[in-house]
C-alpha positions in Angstrom: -18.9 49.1 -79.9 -13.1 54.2 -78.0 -11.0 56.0 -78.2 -9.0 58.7 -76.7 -9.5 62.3 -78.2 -6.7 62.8 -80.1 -7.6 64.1 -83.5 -5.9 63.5 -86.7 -6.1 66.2 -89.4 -7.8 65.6 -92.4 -5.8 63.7 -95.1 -5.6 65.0 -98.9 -8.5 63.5 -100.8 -8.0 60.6 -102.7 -8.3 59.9 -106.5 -10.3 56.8 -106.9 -9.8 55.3 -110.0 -11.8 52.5 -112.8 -10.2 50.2 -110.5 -12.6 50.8 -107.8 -15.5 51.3 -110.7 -14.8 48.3 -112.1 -13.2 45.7 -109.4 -16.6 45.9 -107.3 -19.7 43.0 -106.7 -17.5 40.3 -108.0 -16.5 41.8 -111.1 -13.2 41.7 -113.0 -11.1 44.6 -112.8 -7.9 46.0 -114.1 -4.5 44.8 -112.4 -3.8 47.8 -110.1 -1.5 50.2 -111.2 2.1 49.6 -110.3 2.0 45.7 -109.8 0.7 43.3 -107.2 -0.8 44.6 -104.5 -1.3 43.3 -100.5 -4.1 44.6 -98.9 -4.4 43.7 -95.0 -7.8 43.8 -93.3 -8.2 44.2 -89.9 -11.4 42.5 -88.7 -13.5 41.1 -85.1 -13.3 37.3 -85.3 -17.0 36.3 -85.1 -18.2 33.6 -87.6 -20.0 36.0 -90.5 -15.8 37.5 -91.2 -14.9 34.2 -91.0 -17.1 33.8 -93.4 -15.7 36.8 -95.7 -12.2 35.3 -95.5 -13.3 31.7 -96.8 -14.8 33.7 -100.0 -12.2 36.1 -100.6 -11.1 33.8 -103.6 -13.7 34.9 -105.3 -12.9 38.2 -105.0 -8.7 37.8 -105.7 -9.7 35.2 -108.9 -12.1 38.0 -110.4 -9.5 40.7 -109.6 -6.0 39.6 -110.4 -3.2 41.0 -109.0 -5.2 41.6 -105.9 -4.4 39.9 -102.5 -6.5 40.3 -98.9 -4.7 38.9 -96.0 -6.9 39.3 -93.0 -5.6 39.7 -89.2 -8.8 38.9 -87.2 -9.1 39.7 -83.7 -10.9 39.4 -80.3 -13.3 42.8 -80.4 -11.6 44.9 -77.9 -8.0 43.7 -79.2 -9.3 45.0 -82.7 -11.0 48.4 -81.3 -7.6 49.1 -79.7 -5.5 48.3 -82.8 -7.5 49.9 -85.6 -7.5 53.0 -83.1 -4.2 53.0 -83.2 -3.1 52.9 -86.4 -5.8 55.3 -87.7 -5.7 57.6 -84.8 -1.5 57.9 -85.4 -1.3 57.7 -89.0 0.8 54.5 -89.0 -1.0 53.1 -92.3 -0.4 49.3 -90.9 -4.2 48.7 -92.2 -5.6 48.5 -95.6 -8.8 48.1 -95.0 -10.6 48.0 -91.1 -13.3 46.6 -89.6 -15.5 49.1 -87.2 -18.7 49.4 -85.5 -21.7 51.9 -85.5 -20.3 53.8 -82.8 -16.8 54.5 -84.5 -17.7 55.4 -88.2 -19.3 59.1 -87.5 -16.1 60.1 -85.2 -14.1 59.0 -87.3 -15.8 60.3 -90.2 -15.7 63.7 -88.5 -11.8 63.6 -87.6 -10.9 63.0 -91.2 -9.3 59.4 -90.2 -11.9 57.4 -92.9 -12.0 57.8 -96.9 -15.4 59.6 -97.9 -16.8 56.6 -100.1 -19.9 58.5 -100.6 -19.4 59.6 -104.8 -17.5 56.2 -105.2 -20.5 54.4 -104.2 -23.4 56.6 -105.3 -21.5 56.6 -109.0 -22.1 52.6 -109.0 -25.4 51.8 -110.0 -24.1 47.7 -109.6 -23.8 48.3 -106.0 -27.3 50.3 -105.3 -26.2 52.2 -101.9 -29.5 52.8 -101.7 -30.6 49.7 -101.1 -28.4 49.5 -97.8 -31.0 49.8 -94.7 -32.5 53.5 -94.1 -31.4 53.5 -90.7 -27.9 52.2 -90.6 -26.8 53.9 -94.0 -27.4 57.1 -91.3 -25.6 56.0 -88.6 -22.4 56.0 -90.9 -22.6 59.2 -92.1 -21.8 62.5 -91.2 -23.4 65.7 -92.9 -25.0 63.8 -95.8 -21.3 61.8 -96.7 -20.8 58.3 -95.9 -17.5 56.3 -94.9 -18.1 53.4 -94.4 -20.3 50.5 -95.6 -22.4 47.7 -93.5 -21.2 44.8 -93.6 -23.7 43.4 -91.1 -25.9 45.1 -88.6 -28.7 44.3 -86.2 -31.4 45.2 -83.6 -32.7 43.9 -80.7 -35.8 41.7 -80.5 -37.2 39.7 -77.6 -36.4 35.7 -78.1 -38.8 32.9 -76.5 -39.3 29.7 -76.1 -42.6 28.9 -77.9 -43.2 25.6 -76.2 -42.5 27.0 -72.6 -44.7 29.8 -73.2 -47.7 27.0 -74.8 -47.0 24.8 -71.5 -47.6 28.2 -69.0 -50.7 29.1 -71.5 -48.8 32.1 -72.1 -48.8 34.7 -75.1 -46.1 36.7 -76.2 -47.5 39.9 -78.1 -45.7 40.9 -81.3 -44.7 44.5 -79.0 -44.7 43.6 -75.5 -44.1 46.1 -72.9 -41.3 45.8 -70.2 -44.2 44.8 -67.3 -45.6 42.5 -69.8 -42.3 40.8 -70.0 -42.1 40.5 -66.3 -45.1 38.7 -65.8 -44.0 36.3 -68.4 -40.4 35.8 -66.7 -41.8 35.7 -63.0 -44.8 32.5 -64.5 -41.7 30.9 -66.2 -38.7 31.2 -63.3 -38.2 27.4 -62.2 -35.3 26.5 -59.8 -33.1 25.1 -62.8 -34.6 27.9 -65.5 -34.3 31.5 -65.7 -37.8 33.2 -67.1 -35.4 35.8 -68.7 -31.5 36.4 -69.4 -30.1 39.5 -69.7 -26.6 40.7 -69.6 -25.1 41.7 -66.1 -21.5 41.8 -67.7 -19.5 45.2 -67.1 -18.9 47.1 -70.0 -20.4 49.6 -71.9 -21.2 47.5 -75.2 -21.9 44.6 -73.0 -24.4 45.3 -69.8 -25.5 48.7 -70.8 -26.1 48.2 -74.8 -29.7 46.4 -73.9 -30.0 48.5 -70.5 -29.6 51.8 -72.3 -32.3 50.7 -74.5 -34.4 50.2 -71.4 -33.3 53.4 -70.0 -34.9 54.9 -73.1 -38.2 53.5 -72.9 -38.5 54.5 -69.5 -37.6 58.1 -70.7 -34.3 58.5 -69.6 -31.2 59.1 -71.4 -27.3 59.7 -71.0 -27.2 63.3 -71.2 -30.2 66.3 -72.2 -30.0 68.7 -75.3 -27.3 70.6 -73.2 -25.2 67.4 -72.7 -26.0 68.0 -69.1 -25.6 64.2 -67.5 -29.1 62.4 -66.9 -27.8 59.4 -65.0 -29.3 60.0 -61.3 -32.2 61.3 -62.9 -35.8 59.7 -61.7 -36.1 58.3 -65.4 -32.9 56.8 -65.8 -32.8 55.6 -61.9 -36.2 53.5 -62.0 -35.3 51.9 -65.2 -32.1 50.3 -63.7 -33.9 49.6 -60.5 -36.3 47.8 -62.8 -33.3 45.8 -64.5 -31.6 44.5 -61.0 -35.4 43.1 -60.1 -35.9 41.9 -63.2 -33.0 40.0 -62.4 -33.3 39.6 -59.1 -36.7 37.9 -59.4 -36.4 36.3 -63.0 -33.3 36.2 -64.1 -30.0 34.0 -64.4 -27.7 33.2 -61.2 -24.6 35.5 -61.3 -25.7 37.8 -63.7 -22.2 39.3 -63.6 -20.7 37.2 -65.4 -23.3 36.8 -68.1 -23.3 38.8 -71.7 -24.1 37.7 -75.1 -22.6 34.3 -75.6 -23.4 33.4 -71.9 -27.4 34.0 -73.0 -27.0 32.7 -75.8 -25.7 29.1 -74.3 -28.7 29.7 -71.8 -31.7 30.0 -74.1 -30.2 27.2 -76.9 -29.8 24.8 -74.0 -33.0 25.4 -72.4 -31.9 26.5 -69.5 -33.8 30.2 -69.8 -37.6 31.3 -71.2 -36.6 34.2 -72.4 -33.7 36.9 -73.6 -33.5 40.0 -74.6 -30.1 40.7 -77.3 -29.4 40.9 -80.7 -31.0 40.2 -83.7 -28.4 38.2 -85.0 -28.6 35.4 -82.5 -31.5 33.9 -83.8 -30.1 32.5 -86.4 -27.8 30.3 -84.1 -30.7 29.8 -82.1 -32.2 28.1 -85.3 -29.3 25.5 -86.1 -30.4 22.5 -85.3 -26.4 21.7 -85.0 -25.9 23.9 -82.1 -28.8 24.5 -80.5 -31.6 22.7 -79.0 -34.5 24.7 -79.3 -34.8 25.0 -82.6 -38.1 25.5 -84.1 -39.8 26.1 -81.0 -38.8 29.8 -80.6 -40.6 33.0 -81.2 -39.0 36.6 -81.9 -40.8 40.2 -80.4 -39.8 43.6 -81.2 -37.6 44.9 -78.1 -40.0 45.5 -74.7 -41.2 49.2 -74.7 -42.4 51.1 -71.9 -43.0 54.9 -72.9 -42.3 54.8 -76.6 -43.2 52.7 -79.7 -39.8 51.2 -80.3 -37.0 50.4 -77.7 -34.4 48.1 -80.1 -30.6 49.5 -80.6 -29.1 49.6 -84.2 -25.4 48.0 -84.3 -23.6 47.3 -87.3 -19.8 45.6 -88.2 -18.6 47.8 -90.7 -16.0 48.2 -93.8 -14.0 51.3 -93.7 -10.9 52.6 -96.1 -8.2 54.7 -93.8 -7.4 57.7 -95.0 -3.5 56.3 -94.9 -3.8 53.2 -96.7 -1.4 53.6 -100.0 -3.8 51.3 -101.8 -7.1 53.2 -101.5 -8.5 51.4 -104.9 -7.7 48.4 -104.1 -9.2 48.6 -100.7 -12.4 50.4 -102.0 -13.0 47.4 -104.3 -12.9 44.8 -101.8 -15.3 47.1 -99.5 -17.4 47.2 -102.1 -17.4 43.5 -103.2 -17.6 42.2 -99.6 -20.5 44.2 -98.9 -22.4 43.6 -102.4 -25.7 42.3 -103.5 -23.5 39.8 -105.3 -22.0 38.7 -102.1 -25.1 38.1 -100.3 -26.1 35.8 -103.1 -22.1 33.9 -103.0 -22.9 33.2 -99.2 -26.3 31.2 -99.6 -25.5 29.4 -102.5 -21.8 28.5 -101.2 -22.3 28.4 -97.1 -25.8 28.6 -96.7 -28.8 31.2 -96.7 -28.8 31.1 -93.0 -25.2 32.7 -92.9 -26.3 35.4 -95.3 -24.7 38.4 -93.4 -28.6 40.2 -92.2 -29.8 43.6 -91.3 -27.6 45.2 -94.1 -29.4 45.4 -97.5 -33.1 45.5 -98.0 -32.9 43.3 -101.1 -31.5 40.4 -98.9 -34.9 40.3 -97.5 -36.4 39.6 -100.9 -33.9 36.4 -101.7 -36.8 33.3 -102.0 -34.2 31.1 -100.4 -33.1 33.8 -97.5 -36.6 34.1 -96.9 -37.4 30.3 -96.2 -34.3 29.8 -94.9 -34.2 32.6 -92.0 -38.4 32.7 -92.2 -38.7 32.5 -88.1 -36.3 35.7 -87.8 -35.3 37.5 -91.0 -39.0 39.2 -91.2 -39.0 40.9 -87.6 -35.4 41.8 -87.9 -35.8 43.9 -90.8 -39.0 45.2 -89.6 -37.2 45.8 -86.5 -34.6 47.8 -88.2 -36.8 49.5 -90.0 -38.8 51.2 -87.0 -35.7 51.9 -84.6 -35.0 56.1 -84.3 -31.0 56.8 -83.6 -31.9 60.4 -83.8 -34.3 59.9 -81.2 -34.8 56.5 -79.9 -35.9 58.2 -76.8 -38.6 60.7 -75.0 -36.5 63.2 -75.3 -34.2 64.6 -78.1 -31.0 64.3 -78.1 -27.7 65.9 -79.3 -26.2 62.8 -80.8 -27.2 60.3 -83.6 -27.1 56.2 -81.9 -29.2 54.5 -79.9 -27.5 52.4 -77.1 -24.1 54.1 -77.4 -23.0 58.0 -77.1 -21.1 58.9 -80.0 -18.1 61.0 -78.4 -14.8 59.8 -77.3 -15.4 59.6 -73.8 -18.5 57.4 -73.7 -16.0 54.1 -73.7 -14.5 55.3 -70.3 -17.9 56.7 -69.1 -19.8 53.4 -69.9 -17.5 51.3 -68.5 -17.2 53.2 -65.3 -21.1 53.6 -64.6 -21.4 49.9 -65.8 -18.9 48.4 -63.0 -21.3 50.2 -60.9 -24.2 49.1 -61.8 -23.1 45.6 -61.9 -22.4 46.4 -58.2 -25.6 46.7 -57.8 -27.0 43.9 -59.5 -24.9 41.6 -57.5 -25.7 43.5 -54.2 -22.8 44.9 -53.4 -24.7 48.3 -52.9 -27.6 50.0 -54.1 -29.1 51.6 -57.4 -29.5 54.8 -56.0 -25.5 54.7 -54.9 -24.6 53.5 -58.3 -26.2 56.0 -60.3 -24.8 59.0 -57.8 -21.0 57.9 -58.7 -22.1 57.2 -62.5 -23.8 60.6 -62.6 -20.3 62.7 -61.6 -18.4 60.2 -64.3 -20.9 61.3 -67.0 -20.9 64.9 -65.5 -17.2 65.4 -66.1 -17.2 64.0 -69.9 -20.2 65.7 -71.0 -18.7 69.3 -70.0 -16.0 68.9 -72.5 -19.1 68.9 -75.5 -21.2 72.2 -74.0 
């Protein structure tokens, strides 16, 4: 979900050409000018790029003399690599894989090719039928650079059958007491009424505690960028996480994130988890899971406002110092298509339809009874988050459970070490958020 400060002057704008017109959503296009050309694409090794690479014949046999080798990595080996190469010019990347949190900094620094005319002149690709809400997130003053390739939101995941056997309810938009009622009734010596991550990190523990910190009314910093993180709002939400946890939750929380849930709730072995969107459809193979069938989706707990989820998305991005920029903008643009959406289902299967990206997906007949149990409250989900506001207050920053300036990486992981601290009793909430509140102190300074 980076990087140090260094900034990277704006690169000479480049001349896209039919090539990127034409070679888009599957469609032949001309050989590039000048021969054969190589383009490398840097990418996080999760299962939906996997995907990408197994179809990228289609693209290279509809667009000869084009050829995508793809260098996939563990996500903080990529974040460090791509930052590299982009942040020092080195040009070693055709085509890079980034998140939500990346795109506008990057965007702003000049390190990114604006695709915003290349993708508004394409009536084929219909930008505007990328979701609302994340088309925002990866812009910056009206242009875009960068495309989804997936995204996501948060819901609340439950085991139906659990919750049938306690004569239980889950509400479409339960609150955060709500949830702990539900947890506390379903805690058993072997189960865990709710998982949650305890990991360290800033994109692993504090991505669904920020959203909590939200609800409750806190937030990272104010409209001055003054630092909220010992404040009474942002203090009783955490407090509220450790007992959560402490109470309700998995044993060694510390060493649980998002794969560590997910193994928990498919192997009934917890009631409940609050995470991403896009786990539910793993939750829903039958192949690798076994609660399939018998779980239900929420919207994200709330406490003080309507919606609480975060809004993530993997993203396609064109350095600025790639030296095949037309080549690379029609791969983007293929890769990210309606066309591609419709390759997936019919070749791999609707369930590994890449979600949260384009609207139309949601309107597939065979998406829609494929993914029924999820696809409808992610996208109604994604529709209703705020990363303008996703708060009480406003805020000086556009994203949701991440701070969009360089500094937040450091800042995150530092305040989530302490945290985690406290979760595993090591010392208290109040002592955590004391240290965390000097960290956040120092790095919001450099934006006043």
């Amino acid at each position: 979900m980076l990087t140090s400060s260094r900034s990277l002057a704006a690169g000479a704008g480049l001349v896209i050409t039919a090539l990127a017109l034409a070679g888009c959503a599957g469609a032949g296009g001309d050989q590039p000018a000048g021969g054969d050309v190589t383009l490398t694409l840097a990418t996080v090794n999760n299962p939906q790029m996997k995907d990408m690479e197994e179809l990228k014949g289609e693209f290279e046999k509809d667009n000869p003399g084009i050829t995508v080798n793809f260098v996939q990595m563990e996500e903080g080996d990529l974040r460090a690599a791509v930052t590299a190469d982009v942040a020092s010019g080195a040009g070693q990347y055709d085509i890079v894989t980034v998140g939500a949190y990346e795109v506008p900094q990057w965007g702003a620094q000049g390190w990114l090719t604006d695709l915003t005319d290349v993708l508004a002149d394409d009536a084929e690709y219909d930008v505007d039928d990328i979701l609302p809400p994340v088309r925002a997130a990866l812009s910056v003053d009206g242009r875009q650079y960068a495309v989804p390739f997936y995204g996501e939101s948060s819901i609340l995941m439950y085991n139906k059958e659990l919750f049938d056997e306690a004569g239980l309810e889950m509400p479409n938009e339960p609150t955060w007491q709500e949830v702990a009622e539900f947890a506390a009734a379903l805690k058993t010596d072997d189960r865990a009424g709710i998982c949650l991550r305890g990991k360290p990190g800033w994109g692993d523990l504090f991505a669904p505690l920020t959203t909590v910190v939200q609800t409750f009314g806190g937030n990272w910093y104010d409209s001055d960028w003054n630092a909220q993180v010992d404040s009474p709002e942002f203090t009783e939400a955490v407090q509220f996480y450790v007992d959560l946890l402490a109470e309700s939750g998995q044993a060694d929380p510390v060493s649980f994130s998002f794969t560590e849930c997910l193994n928990a709730l498919s192997s009934g072995k917890a009631a409940m988890w609050y995470d991403a969107s896009v786990a539910a459809s793993i939750l829903e193979d039958p192949s690798s899971s076994e609660v399939a069938g018998k779980m239900g989706y929420a919207h994200a707990p709330v406490y003080k406002t309507e919606e609480s989820g975060w809004l993530w998305s993997w993203n396609l991005a064109v350095p600025q110092t790639t030296k095949n920029a037309d080549a690379a903008i029609a791969f983007v643009k293929w890769a990210t298509s309606k066309e591609y959406h419709q390759l997936v289902g019919e070749t791999l299967g609707w369930t590994r339809v890449p979600p949260g990206a384009r609207t139309s997906t949601y309107e597939i007949p065979e998406y829609k009874e494929a993914a029924a149990a999820f696809a409808p409250i992610t996208l109604e989900v994604m529709n209703a988050v705020n990363p303008e506001q996703p708060g009480v207050d406003p805020q000086p920053w556009v994203g949701i459970q991440y701070v969009p300036i360089p500094e937040f990486q450091d800042v995150g992981n530092q305040v989530a070490q302490l945290v985690a601290d406290a979760i595993a009793g090591r010392s208290t909430v109040e002592d955590a958020l004391a240290a965390g509140q000097k960290i956040a102190q120092a790095a919001g300074e450099k934006q006043q």
